[in-house]
Each structure stands twice: as C-alpha cells, then as structure tokens.
C-alpha positions in Angstrom: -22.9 37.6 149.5 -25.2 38.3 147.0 -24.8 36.2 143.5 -25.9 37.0 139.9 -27.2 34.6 137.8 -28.6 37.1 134.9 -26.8 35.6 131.1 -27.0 39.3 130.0 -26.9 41.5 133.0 -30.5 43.0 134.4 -29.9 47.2 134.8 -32.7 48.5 136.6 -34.1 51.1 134.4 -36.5 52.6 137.1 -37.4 52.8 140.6 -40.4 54.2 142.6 -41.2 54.2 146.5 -43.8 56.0 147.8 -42.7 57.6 150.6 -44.0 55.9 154.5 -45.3 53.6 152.5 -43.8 49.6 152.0 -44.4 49.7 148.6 -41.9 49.7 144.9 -41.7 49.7 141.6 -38.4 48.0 139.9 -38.1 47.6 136.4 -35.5 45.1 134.9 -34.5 44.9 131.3 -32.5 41.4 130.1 -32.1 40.0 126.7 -34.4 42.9 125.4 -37.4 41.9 127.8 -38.8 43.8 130.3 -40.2 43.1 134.0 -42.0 45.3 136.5 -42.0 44.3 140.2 -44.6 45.4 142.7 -43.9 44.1 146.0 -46.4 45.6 148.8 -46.1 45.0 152.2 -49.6 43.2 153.0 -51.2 41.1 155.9 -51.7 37.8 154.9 -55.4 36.1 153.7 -56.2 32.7 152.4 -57.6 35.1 149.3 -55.2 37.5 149.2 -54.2 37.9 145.3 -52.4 41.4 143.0 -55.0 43.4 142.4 -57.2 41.9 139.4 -55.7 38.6 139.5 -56.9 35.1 139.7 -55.6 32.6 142.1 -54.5 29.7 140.0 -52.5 27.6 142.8 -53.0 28.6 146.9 -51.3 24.7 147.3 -54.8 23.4 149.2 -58.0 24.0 147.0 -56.4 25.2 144.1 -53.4 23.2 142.7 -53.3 24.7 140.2 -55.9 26.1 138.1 -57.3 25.4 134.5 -53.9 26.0 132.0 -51.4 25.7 134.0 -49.5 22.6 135.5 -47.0 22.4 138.3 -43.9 20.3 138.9 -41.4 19.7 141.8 -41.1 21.4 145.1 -42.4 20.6 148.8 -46.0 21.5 150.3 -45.9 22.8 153.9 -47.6 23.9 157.3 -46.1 25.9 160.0 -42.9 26.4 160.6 -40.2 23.9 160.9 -36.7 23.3 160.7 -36.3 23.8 156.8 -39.3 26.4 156.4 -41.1 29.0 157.4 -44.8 29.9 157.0 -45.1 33.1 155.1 -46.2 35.9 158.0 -50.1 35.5 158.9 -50.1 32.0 156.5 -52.0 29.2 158.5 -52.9 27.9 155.5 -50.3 25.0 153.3 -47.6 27.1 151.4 -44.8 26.1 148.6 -41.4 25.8 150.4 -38.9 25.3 147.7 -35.7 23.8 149.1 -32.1 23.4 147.6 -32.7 20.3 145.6 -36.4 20.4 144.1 -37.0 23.6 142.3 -40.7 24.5 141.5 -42.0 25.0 138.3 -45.8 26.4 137.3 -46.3 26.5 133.3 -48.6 28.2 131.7 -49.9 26.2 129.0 -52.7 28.8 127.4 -49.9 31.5 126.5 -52.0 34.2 127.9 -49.8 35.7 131.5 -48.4 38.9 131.4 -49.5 39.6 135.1 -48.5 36.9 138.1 -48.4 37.5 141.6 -47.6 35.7 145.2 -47.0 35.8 148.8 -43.5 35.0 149.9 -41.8 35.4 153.0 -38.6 35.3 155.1 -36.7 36.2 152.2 -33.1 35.3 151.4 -30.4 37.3 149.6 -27.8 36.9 152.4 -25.3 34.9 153.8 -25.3 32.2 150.8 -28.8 31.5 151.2 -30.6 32.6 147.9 -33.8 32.7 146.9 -33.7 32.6 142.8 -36.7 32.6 140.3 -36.4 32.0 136.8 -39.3 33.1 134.2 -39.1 32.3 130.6 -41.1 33.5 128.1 -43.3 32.4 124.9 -41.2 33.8 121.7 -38.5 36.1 124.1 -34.8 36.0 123.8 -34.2 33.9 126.7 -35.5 33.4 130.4 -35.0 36.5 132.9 -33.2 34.6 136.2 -34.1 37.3 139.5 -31.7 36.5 142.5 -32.2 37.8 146.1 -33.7 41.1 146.3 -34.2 41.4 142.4 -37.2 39.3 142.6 -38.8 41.6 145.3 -37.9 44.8 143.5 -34.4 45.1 144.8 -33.1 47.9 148.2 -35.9 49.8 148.4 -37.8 46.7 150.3 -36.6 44.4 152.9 -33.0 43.4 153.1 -33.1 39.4 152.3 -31.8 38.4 155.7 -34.3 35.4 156.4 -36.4 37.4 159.0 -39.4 35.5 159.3 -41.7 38.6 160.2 -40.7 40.0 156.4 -43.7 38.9 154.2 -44.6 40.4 151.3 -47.4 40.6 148.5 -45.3 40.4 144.9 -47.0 41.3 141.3 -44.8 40.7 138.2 -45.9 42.8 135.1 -44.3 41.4 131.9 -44.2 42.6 128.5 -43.4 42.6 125.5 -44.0 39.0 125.2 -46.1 36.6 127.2 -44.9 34.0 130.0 -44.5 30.4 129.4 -43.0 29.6 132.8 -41.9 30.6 136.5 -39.4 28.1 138.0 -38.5 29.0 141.8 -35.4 27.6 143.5 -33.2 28.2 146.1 -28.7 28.2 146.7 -27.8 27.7 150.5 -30.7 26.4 152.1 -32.8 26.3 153.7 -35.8 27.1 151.4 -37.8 29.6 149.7 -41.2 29.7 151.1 -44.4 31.8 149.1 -48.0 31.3 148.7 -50.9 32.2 146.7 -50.0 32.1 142.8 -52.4 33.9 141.0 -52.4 35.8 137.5 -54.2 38.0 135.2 -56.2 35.9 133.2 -59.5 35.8 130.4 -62.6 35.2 132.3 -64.4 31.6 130.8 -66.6 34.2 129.1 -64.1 35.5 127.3 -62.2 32.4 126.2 -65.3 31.1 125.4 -65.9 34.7 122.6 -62.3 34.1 121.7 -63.1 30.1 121.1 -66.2 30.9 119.3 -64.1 33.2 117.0 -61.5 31.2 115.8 -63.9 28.1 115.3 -66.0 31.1 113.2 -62.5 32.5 111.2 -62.1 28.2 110.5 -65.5 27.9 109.3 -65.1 30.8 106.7 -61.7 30.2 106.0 -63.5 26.3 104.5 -65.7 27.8 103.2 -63.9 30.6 101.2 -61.7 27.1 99.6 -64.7 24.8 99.0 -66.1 28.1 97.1 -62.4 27.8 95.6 -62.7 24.0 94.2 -66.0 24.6 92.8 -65.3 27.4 90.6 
C-alpha cells in the first residue's frame, strides 16, 4: 500500500523517459512550489555526484561539508539485517530506520540543486521510504513518499530489491532549500549515499563576501557624509 503524506496534494505536472534508457524527469507542484526529480540508473563510485554538484556528506570523509549540519540517523557498512548497501557501495552509507529520521540543513541559504545515491527502495508492502524538504521563505515543506521521491512509475517499482540503486538529482525552485529530512514507515530502513549539491565555489563566496562588506562600507559612509552636513 502506498501512503500519502502531501498537506496539499502533489499533481505531477510533467513526465519524461527517454526511451531504453533508465532515466526520468517528474515534476511535483505542492503549496505553490515546484520540484524536478532526476533519478538515473548509475553504477555506484565513492565520487559519484549529479552532474555539477558538490559532495557535501559521503558519511566517511565528508560529514558534511562547510554550511550544512546533520542530525539523527544511523551510519552503515554492508549489508545486514536492518540495511542494505546501496548497489556497488563498499563504502559507509546513511541507513535511516523507523525511529531516527535524518536531517541535513543548509545553513548558507544557497541549494536549489541536491543529489544522492539510494538503493533498495521501498514504496510497498508498508515499508516507506519518506523525505521531507522545506524551504527558505516557501509555503510549507514538500513531503515525497515511495516512488515520488524517485520520480514516481516510470523507474523501479519500490519493492525493496536490493539490486535497484539509483543516482537522484532534485532541482528546486522558486525558493531555495533550508532542509532535507529522510525517514522511513514499516521498516526496515531507507539506505542512500553521497549527498552532494550545487553550490558557490570559495571563490565566489569569497566575491559575494567582498561585496556586501563593500555595499556596508558605502552604505557608512553615505550616513557619516549624512551627520556632517
């Protein structure tokens, strides 16, 4: 059974496979934000990332990168009785089980593009993989269930096979994320890897720093300018 969690329902506006190919495009549309899912079938590397995007947790070097922090969840290796490694994944992975969701915030302001790895994915049988993303200034979070969060029918069917794995990029608009919390309903867990985003290079914070600290400087000066005369 597959369950809905959405407080004003999701309609998928749009869909797009490419034909022998593994790969879709979904868009959903909730509380007057929209979401476009990617989700590629692709082999499995410690650096594997959405195209353009920088990892900012792969849950062994990086955990997680500068502006973001991360709360709850379990690490993992291999596969056990709760989890399963993500197809090709050798490395530590994120299995999120039934009672500690995972939460990675963006504290900069700055994603509109996320991605990761997940695999064995659930939409069936009670077992749910769910993902919640809010946003900075939006009308309310957009909650994904089951095969929303991997761009719905067009992609595998959510029945916990462990050979399913699956690269996922998120592009969000017209606002910017704040947050991603994963969770799962049923057990046993929902298992992904490789969180990375599209993000300013240092360069560019450092240009968009210097600006601001330049717009301050004038900004005094214009009102010390103002108290003389």
């Amino acid at each position: 059974m597959k369950m809905k969690l959405f407080a004003a329902a999701a309609v998928a506006v749009g869909f797009l496979a490419v034909a022998g190919s593994a790969s879709a495009t979904t868009i959903i549309t909730q509380g007057g934000e929209t979401l476009a899912i990617d989700a590629v079938a692709t082999p499995f590397t410690p650096t594997l990332t959405g195209s353009g995007m920088t990892m900012i947790d792969n849950f062994d070097s990086i955990s997680p990168a500068f502006g973001f922090t991360v709360s709850g969840g379990t690490l993992a290796t291999g596969t056990s009785g709760t989890a399963a490694a993500p197809p090709g994944d050798a490395t530590q992975y994120e299995a999120v089980e039934t009672d500690s969701p995972f939460t990675i915030t963006d504290t900069l302001g700055s994603l509109t593009r996320i991605s990761f790895y997940m695999g064995s994915p659930d939409a069936t049988d009670g077992l749910i993989n769910r993902l919640s993303v809010t946003v900075n200034g939006g009308l309310g979070p957009i909650v994904l269930t089951g095969t929303d969060i991997w761009g719905g029918p067009g992609n595998q069917v959510g029945d916990g096979n462990q050979n399913d794995g699956f690269l996922i990029t998120y592009t969000f608009s017209p606002q910017t994320v704040h947050s991603l919390t994963f969770s799962q309903s049923g057990g046993p867990a929902f298992e992904f890897d490789n969180l990375a985003a599209a993000i300013p290079e240092p360069a560019s914070w450092a240009l968009m720093i210097g600006g601001f600290g330049l717009a301050g400087a004038s900004l005094r000066a214009k009102r010390r300018q103002a108290a003389t005369a």
